[in-house]
C-alpha positions, 0 to 999 in steps of 0.5 A: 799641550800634549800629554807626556807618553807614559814611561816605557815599562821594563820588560821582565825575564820570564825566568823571574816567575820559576818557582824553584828558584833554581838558576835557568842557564845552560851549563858552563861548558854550553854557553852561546859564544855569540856575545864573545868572539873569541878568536880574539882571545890571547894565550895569556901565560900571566902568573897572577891575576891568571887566565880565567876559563873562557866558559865562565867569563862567558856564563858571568857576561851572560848574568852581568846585568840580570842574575836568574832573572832577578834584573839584578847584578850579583855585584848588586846583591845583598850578601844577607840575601837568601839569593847571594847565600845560596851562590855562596854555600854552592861555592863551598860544597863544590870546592869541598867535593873537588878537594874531598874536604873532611867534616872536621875543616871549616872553609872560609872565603876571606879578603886580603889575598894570601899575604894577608895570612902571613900575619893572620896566620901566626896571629891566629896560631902562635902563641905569646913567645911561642916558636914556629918552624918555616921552610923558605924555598923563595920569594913567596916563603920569604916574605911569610918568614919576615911578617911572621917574625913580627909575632914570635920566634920563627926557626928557619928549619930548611932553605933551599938557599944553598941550592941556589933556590934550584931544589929543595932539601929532603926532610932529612936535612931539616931542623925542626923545633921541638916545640913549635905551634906548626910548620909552614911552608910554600908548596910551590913558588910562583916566581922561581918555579920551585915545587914540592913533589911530597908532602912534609910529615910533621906528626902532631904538628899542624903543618900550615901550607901556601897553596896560591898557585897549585892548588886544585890542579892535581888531588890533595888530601886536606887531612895531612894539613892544619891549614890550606890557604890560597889567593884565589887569582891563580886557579880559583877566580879573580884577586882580592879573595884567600880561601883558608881551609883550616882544621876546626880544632885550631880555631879560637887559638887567636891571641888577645891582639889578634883584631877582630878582623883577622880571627878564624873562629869569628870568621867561622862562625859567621860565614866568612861573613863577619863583614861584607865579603868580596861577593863577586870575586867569591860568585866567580870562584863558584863559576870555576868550581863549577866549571872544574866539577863538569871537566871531571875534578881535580882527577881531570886537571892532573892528566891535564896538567901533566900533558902541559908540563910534560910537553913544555919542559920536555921541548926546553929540554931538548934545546941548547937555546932554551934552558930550565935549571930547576932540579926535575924532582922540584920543578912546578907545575903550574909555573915554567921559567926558562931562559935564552941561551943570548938574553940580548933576545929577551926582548925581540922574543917578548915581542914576536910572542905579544904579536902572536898572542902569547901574553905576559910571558916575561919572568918576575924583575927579581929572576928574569928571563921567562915564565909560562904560567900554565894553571888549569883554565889554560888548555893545552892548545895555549902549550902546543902555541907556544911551543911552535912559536919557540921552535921558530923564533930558536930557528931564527935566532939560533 
């Protein structure tokens, strides 16, 4: 009988043996595109989960089956494990020196996505039978007005409802309470295209603010906020993840009910890491971070996404095929619905872009018509597509 051949032993990355630890990759924007080919990458306009930039799906390809040489996938790692924790605390100070994130803020990396926080956060910030002030601008306002409800009196200080959701009513025209616990409202809604273009003053009053869709593309100043909190699937990573940026002198404010689970000062106080956090959909946030800090900050995505925005509306504009009827004033950014002059050619239109590579550019069931979510892994060559396409399909159709 022959004796069986040993097994074949694994051949071990040499970068296992560096001694400092650090990770032995090229930066994002050097990666090799031989794993991908990416001429086969579409132009996706989708609202969420959104675009990532190419450079991060590549560099997360790259450490899929092996992280720094520890044959090992960052799925696979323990969240306790100094490795993960380093991957963790670079995510934070990054998104801290993007956004100029004061000492006196606590950043936490939860789970349950931004609806989540229309409970946590009146849980956390709303006393017994206290009173809160919402602004509801659309959908995304709306569904925060109706979960706060469920935990005390909520005044509607300001709708847009009588502007047809179409703009936004100055600060003049607002009741707010006298005794409200904070100020909540959406800086910009996602479905309908609606976006605040300043910052509502609301003197000792924490204002509280839905940044899902904006946040990171332009400079923000943390310190005219309580609290910041954001789905990540827009402009930071993958779903499944909220960052919550909130003023450490609001936390430990939970009421009793308020589950464990759902309680700033616990999340605080362990590292939003109470319980196993979603560690990869955090790790790939980190990549964005990183990725956003080599194209030159949130300085750099404003030009950016000025030069998008400018260059979409500004051909809507000057068509009588296409229409955009948000107020200019209170036109998003990051989210561009449009629609056709004959909406029996919604459907031929979809088509023709899907062939072209132009994808999920179909407006939300409850507003119709089109949308172009352009957040910043989006480049501008995705804009001048999609232009070019629309000046055809119009001189086709028209």
């Amino acid at each position: 009988m022959m004796t069986p051949a040993p097994p074949k032993r694994r051949r071990r990355n040499k970068q296992r043996n560096n001694p400092s630890g650090a990770a032995m990759v090229a930066p994002l924007t050097d990666q090799s595109r031989a794993r991908v080919d990416v001429s086969k990458r579409a132009f996706n306009f989708c609202a969420g989960p959104a675009a990532l930039p190419e450079a991060v799906l590549q560099r997360a390809q790259a450490e899929m089956l092996d992280w720094n040489g520890k044959g090992l996938s960052v799925m696979e790692m323990s969240h306790r494990s100094d490795d993960y924790v380093a991957i963790a605390e670079k995510a934070e100070q990054d998104l801290r020196d993007l956004l100029s994130v004061p000492s006196n803020y606590k950043v936490l990396f939860l789970q349950g996505g931004a609806s989540q926080q229309f409970a946590e956060i009146p849980l956390n910030l709303l006393p017994e039978n206290g009173t809160a002030d919402y602004i509801e601008t659309g959908i995304w306002s709306k569904k925060a007005i109706e979960e706060a409800r469920r935990f005390g009196n909520i005044n509607i200080a300001a709708s847009a409802k009588p502007y047809d959701y179409l703009a936004i009513p100055g600060q003049n025209d607002w009741s707010l309470s006298k005794d409200a616990a904070y100020v909540h409202y959406a800086s910009n809604e996602t479905i309908g295209g609606l976006q605040f273009d300043w910052v509502p003053q609301t003197g000792d009053v924490p204002l509280v603010v839905d940044m899902s869709s904006d946040i990171l593309s332009r400079p923000t100043d943390v310190s005219q906020f309580g609290l910041i909190y954001a789905g990540a699937q827009k402009n930071i990573g993958p779903s499944g993840l909220v960052v919550v940026i909130v003023r450490e002198d609001l936390l430990g404010r939970a009421r009793s009910s308020c589950p464990t689970m759902l309680d700033y000062k616990v999340s605080a106080d362990n590292g939003s890491m109470y319980n196993t956090p979603a560690t990869y959909s955090w790790y790939l946030s980190g990549l964005v971070f990183e990725w956003l800090k080599e194209q030159g900050g949130v300085e750099a995505m404003e030009a950016r996404n000025r030069a998008k925005k400018d260059r979409l509306y500004g051909f809507i504009d000057s068509s009588d095929f296409y229409s955009n009827p948000i107020s200019v004033n209170a036109r998003s950014w990051m989210n561009v619905p449009f629609r056709l002059a004959d909406e029996r050619l919604d459907k031929a239109f979809l088509a023709g872009a899907d062939a072209r590579g132009l994808l999920n550019l179909k407006g939300h069931r409850s507003v119709g018509g089109m949308r172009a979510s352009i957040y910043n892994a989006l480049g501008q060559d995705a804009v001048e597509a999609l232009v070019s396409y629309m000046a055809e399909f119009e001189k086709e159709h028209a």
